[in-house]
N, CA, C and O atoms as a GROMACS GRO file, in nm:
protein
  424
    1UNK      N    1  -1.837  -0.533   0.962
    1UNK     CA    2  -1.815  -0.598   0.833
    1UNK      C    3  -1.756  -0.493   0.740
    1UNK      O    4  -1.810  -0.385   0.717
    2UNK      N    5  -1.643  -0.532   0.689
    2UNK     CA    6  -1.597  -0.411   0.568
    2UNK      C    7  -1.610  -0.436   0.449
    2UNK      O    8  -1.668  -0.537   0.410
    3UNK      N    9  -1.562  -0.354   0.376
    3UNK     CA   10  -1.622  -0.375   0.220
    3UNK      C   11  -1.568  -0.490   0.158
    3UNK      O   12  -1.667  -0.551   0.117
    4UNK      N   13  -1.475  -0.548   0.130
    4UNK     CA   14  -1.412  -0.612   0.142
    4UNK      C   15  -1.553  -0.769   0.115
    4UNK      O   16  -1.612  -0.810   0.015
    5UNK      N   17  -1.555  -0.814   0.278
    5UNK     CA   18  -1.607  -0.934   0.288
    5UNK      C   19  -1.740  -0.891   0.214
    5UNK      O   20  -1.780  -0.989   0.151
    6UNK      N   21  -1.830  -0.774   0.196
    6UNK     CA   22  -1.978  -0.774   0.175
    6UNK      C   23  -1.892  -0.809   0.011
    6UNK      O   24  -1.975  -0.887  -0.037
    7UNK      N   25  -1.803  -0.799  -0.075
    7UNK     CA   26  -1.821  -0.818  -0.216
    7UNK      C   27  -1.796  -0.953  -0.233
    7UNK      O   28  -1.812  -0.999  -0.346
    8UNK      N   29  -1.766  -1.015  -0.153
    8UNK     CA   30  -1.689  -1.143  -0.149
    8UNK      C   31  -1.808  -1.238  -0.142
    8UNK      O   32  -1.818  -1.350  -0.193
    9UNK      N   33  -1.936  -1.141  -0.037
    9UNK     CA   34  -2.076  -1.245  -0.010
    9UNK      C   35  -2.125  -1.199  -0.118
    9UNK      O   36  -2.229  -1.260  -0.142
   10UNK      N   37  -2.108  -1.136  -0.182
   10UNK     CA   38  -2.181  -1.086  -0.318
   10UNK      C   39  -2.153  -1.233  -0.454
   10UNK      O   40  -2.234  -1.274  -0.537
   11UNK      N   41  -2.061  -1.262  -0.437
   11UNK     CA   42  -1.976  -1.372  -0.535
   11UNK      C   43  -2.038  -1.514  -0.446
   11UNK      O   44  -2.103  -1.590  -0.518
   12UNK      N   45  -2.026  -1.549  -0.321
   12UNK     CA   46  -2.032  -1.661  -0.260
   12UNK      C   47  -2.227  -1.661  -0.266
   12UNK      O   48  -2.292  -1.766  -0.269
   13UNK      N   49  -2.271  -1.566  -0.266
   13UNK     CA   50  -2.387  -1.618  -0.238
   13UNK      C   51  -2.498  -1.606  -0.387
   13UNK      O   52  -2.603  -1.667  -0.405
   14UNK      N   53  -2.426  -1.499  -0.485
   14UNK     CA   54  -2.467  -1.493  -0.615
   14UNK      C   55  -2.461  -1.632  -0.675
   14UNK      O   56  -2.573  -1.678  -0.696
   15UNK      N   57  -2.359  -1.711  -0.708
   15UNK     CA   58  -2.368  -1.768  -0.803
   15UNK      C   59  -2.502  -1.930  -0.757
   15UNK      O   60  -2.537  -2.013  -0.840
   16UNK      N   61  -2.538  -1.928  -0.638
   16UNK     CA   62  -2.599  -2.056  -0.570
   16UNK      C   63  -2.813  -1.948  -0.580
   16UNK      O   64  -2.928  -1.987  -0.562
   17UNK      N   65  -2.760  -1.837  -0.611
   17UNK     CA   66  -2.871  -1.773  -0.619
   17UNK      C   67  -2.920  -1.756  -0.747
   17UNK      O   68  -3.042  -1.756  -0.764
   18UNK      N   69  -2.842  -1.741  -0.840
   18UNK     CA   70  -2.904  -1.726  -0.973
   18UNK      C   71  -2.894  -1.902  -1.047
   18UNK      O   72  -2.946  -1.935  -1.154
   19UNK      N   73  -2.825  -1.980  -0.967
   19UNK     CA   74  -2.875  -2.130  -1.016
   19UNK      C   75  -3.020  -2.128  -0.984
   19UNK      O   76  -3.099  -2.091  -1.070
   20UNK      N   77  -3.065  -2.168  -0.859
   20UNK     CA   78  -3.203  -2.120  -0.800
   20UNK      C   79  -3.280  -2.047  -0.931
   20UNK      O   80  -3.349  -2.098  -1.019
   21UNK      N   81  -3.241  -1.903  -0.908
   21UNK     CA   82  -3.336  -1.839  -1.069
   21UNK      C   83  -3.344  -1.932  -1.139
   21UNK      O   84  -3.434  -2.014  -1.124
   22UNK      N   85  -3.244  -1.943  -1.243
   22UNK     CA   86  -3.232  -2.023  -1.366
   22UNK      C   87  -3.342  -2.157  -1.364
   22UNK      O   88  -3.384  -2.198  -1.472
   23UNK      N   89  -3.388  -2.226  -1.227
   23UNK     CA   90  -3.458  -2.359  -1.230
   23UNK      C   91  -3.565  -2.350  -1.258
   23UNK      O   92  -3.639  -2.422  -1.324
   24UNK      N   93  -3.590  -2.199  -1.175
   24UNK     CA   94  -3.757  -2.169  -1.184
   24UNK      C   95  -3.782  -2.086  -1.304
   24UNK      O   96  -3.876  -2.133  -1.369
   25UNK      N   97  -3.733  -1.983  -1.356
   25UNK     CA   98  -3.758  -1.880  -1.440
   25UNK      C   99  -3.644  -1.956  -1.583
   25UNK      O  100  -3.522  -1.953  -1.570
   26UNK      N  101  -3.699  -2.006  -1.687
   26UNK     CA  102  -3.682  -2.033  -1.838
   26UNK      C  103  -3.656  -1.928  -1.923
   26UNK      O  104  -3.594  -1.939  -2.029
   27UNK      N  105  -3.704  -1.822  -1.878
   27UNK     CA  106  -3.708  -1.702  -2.007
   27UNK      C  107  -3.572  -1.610  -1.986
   27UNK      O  108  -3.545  -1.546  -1.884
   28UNK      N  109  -3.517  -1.617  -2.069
   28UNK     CA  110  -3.346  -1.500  -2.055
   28UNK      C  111  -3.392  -1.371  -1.980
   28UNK      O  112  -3.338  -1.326  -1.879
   29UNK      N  113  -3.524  -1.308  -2.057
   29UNK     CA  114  -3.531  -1.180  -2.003
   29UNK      C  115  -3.552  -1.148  -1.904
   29UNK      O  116  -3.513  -1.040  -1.857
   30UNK      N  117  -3.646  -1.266  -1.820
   30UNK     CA  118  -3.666  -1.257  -1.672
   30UNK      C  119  -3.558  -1.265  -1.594
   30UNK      O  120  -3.537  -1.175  -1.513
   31UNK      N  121  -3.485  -1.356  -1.604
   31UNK     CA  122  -3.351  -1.397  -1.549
   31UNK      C  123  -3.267  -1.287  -1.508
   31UNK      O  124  -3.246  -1.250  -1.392
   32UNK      N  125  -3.210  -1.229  -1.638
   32UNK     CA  126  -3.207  -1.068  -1.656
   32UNK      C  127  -3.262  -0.982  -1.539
   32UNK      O  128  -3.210  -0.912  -1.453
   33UNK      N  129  -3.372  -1.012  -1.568
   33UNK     CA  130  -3.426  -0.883  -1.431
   33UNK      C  131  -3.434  -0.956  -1.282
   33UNK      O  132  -3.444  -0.879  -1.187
   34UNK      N  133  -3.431  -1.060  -1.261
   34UNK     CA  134  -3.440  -1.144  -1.160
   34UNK      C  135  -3.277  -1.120  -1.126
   34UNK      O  136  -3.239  -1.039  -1.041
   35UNK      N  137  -3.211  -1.181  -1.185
   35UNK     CA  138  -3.097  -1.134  -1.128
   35UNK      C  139  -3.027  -0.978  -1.122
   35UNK      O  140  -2.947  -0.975  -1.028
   36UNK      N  141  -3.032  -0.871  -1.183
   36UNK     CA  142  -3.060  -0.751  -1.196
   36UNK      C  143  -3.079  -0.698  -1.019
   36UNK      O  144  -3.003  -0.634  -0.945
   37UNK      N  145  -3.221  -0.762  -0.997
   37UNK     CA  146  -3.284  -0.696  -0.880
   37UNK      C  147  -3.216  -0.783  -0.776
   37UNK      O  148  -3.220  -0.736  -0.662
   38UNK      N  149  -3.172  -0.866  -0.787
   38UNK     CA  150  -3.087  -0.938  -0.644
   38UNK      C  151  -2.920  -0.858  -0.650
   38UNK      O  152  -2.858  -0.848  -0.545
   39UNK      N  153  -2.883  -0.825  -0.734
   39UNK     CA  154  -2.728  -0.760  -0.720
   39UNK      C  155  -2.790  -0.654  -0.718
   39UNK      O  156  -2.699  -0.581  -0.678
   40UNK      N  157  -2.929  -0.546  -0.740
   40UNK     CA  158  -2.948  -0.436  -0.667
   40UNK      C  159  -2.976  -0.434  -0.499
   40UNK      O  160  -2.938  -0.334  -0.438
   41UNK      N  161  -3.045  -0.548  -0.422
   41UNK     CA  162  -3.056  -0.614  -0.320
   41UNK      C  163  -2.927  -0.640  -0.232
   41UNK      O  164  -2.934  -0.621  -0.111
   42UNK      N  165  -2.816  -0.683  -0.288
   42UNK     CA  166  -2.696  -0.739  -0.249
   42UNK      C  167  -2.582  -0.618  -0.222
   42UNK      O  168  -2.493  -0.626  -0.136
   43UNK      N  169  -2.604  -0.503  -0.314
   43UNK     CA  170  -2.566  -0.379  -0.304
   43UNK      C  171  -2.605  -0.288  -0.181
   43UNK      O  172  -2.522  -0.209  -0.136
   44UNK      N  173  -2.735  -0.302  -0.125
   44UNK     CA  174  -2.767  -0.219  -0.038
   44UNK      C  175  -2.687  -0.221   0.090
   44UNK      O  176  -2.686  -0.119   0.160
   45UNK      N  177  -2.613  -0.342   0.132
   45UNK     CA  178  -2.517  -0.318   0.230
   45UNK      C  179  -2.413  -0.240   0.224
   45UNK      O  180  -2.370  -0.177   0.320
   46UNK      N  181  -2.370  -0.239   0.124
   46UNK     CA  182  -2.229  -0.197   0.036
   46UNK      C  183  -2.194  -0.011   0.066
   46UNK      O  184  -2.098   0.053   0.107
   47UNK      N  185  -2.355   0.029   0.011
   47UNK     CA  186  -2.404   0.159   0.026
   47UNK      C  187  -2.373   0.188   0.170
   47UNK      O  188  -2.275   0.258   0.197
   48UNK      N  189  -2.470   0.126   0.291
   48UNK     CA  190  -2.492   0.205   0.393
   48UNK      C  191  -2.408   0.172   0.516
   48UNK      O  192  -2.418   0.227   0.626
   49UNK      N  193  -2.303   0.053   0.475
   49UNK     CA  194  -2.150   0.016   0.571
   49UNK      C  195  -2.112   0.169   0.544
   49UNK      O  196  -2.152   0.234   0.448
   50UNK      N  197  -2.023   0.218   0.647
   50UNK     CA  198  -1.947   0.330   0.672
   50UNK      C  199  -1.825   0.229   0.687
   50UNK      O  200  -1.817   0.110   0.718
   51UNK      N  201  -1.721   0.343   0.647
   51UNK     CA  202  -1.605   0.324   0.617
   51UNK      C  203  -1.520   0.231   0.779
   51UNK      O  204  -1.551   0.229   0.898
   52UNK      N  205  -1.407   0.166   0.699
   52UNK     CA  206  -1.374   0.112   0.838
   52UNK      C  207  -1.311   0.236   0.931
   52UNK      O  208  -1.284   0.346   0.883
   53UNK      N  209  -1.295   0.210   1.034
   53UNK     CA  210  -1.206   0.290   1.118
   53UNK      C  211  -1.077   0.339   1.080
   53UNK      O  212  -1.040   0.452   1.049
   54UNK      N  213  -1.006   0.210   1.091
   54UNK     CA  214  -0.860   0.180   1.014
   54UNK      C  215  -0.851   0.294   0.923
   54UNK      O  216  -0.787   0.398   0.939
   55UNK      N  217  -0.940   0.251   0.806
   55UNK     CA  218  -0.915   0.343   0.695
   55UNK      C  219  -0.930   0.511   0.726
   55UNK      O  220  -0.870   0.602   0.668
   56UNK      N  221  -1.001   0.519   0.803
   56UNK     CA  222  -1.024   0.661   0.838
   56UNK      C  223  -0.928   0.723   0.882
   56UNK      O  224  -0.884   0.822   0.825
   57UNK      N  225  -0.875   0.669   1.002
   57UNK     CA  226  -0.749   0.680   1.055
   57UNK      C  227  -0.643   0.714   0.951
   57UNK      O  228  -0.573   0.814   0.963
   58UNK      N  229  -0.633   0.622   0.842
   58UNK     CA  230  -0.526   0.654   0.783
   58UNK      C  231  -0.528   0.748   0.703
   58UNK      O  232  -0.425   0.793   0.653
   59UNK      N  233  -0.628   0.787   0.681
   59UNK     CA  234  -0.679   0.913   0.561
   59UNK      C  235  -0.674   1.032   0.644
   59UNK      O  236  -0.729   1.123   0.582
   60UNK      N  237  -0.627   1.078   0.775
   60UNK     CA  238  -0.672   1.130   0.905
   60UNK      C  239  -0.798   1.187   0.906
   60UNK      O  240  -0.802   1.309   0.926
   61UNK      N  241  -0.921   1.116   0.888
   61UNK     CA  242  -1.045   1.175   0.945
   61UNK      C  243  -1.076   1.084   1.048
   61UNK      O  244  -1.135   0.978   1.031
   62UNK      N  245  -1.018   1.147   1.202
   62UNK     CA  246  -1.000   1.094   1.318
   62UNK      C  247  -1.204   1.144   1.368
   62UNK      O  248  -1.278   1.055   1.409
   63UNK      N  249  -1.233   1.228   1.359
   63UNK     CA  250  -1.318   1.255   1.409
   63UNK      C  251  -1.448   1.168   1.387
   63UNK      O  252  -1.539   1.130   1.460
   64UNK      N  253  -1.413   1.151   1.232
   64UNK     CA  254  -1.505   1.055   1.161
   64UNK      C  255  -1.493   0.911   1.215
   64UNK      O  256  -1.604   0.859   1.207
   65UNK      N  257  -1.418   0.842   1.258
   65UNK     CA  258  -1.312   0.723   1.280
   65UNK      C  259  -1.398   0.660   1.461
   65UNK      O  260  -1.431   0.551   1.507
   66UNK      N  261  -1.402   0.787   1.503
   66UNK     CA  262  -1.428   0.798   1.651
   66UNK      C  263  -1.573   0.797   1.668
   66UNK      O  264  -1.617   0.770   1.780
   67UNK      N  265  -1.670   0.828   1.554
   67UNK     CA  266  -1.797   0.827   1.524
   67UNK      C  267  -1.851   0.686   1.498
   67UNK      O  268  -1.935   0.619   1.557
   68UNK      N  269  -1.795   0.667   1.416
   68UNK     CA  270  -1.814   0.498   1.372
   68UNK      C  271  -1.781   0.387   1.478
   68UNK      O  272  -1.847   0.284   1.491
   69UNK      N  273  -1.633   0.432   1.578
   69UNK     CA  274  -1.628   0.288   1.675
   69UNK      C  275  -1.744   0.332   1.780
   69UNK      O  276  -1.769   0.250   1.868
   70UNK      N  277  -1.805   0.435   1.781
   70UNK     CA  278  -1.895   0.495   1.862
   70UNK      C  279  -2.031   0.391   1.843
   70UNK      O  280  -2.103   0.345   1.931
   71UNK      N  281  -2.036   0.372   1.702
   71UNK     CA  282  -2.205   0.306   1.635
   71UNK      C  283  -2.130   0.193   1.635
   71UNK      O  284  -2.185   0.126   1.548
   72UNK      N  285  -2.019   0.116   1.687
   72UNK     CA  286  -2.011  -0.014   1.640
   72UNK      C  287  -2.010  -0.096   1.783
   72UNK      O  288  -2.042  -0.212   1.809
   73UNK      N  289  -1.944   0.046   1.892
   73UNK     CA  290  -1.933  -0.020   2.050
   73UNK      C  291  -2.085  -0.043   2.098
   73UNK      O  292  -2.120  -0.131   2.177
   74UNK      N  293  -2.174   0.055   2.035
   74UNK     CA  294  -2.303   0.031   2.054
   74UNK      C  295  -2.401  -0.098   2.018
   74UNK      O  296  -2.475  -0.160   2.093
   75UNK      N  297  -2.379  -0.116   1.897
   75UNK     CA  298  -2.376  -0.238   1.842
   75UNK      C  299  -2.353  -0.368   1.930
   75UNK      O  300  -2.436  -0.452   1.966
   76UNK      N  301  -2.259  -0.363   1.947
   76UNK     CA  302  -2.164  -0.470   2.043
   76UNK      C  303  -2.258  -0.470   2.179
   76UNK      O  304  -2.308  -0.571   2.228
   77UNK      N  305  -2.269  -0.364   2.219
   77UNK     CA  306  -2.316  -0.312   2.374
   77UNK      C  307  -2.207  -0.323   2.460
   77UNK      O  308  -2.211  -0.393   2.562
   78UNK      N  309  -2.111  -0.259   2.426
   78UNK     CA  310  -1.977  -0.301   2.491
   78UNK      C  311  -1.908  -0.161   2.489
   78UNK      O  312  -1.894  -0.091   2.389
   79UNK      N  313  -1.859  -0.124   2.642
   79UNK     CA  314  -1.798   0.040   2.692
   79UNK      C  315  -1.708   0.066   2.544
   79UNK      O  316  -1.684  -0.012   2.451
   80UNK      N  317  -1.677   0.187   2.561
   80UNK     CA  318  -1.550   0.214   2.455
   80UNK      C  319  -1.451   0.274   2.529
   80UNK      O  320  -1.508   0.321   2.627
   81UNK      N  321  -1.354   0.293   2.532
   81UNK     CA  322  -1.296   0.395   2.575
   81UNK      C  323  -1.220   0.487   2.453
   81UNK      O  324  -1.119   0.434   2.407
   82UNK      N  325  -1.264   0.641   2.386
   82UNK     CA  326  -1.168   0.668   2.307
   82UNK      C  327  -1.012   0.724   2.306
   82UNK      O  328  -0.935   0.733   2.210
   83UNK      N  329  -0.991   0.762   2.452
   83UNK     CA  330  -0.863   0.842   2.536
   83UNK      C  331  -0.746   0.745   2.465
   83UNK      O  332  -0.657   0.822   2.429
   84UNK      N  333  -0.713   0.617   2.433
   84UNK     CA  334  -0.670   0.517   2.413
   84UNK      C  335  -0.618   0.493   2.231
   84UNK      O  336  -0.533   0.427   2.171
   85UNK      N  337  -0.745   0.608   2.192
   85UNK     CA  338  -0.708   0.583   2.045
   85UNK      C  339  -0.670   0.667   1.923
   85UNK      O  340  -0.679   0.658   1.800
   86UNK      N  341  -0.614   0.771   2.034
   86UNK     CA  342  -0.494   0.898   1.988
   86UNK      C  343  -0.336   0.736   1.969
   86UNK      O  344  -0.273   0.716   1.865
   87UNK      N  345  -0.328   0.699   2.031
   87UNK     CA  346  -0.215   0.564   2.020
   87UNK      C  347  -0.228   0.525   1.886
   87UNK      O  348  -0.150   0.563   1.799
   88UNK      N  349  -0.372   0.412   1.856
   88UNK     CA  350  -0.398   0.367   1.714
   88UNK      C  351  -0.330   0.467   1.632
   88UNK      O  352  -0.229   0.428   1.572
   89UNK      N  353  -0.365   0.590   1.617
   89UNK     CA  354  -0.370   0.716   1.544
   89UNK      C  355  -0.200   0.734   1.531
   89UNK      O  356  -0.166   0.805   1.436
   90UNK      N  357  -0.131   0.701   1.582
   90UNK     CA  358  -0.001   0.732   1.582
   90UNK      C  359   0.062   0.602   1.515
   90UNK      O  360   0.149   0.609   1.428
   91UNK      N  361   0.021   0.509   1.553
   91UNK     CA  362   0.045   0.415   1.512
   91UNK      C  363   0.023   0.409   1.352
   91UNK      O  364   0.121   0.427   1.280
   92UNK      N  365  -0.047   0.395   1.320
   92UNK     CA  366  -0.132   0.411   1.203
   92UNK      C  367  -0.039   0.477   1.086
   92UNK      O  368  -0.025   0.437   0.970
   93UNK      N  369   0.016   0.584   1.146
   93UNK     CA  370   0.069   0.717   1.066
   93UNK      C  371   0.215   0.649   1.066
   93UNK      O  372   0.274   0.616   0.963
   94UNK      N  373   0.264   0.634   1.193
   94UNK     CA  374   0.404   0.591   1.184
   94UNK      C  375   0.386   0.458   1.110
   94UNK      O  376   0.504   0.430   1.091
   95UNK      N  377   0.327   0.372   1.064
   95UNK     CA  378   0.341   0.271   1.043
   95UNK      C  379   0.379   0.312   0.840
   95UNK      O  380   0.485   0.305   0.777
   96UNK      N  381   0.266   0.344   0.806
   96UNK     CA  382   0.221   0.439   0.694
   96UNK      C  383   0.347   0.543   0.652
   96UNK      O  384   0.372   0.569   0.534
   97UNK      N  385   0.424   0.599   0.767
   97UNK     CA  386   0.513   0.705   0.728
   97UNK      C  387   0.656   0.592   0.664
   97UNK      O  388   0.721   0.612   0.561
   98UNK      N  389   0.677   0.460   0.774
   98UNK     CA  390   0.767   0.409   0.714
   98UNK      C  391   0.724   0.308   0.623
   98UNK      O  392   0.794   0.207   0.626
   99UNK      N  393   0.631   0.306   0.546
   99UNK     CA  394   0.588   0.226   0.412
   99UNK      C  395   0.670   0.318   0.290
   99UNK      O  396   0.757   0.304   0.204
  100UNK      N  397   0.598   0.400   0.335
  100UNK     CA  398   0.632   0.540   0.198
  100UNK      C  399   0.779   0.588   0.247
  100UNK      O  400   0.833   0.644   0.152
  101UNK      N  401   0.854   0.585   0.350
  101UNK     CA  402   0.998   0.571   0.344
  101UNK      C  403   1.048   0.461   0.241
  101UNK      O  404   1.120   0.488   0.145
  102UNK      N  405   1.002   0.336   0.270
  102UNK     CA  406   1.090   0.240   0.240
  102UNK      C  407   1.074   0.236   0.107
  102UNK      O  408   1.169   0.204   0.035
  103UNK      N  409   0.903   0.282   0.033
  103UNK     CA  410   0.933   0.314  -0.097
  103UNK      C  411   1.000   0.358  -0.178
  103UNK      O  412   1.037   0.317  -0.288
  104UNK      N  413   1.030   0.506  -0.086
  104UNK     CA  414   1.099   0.641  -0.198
  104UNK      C  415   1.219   0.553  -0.142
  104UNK      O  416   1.314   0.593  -0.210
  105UNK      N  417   1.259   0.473  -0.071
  105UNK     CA  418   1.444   0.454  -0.064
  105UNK      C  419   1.486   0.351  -0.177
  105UNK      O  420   1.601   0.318  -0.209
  106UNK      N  421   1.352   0.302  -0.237
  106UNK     CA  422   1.348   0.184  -0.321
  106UNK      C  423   1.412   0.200  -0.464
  106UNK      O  424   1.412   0.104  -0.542
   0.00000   0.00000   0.00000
């Protein structure tokens, strides 16, 4: 999951959550802290997701990149192979090198 979709469940699942509050809790100030402590709740994914791969790649922290599909093939329970993703890595860069070409030709 990247950062991305967790802010998106932050919006899709906030606003059906603080209706909920609002039915039971009458008082502003509670509300306040009731909702307060659920977008501190809703945050904690946000925190402890590690960066996507992709992005790593493109920033070149390959080592870092190779760590993470490491905790995610695990996850999965599914082989990895990394020999395969010196390629991505090239890719990535060349793709990236002709963005910022086509810019500066702009």
């Amino acid at each position: 999951i990247y950062y991305s979709t967790c802010s998106q469940l932050i919006w899709v699942l906030g606003y059906p959550i603080l209706v909920c509050l609002c039915y039971f809790i009458h008082s502003w100030p509670f509300i306040y802290l009731a909702s307060g402590l659920v977008i501190a709740v809703t945050f904690i994914p946000v925190i402890l997701l590690p960066d996507s791969p992709r992005y790593l790649l493109s920033i070149g922290k390959v080592e870092e990149a190779k760590k993470v599909l490491i905790v995610y093939a695990k996850l999965a329970k599914q082989p990895i192979d990394l020999d395969g993703l010196n390629l991505v890595v090239g890719d990535i860069a060349s793709e990236d090198e002709r963005s910022i070409t086509a810019e500066l030709q702009s």
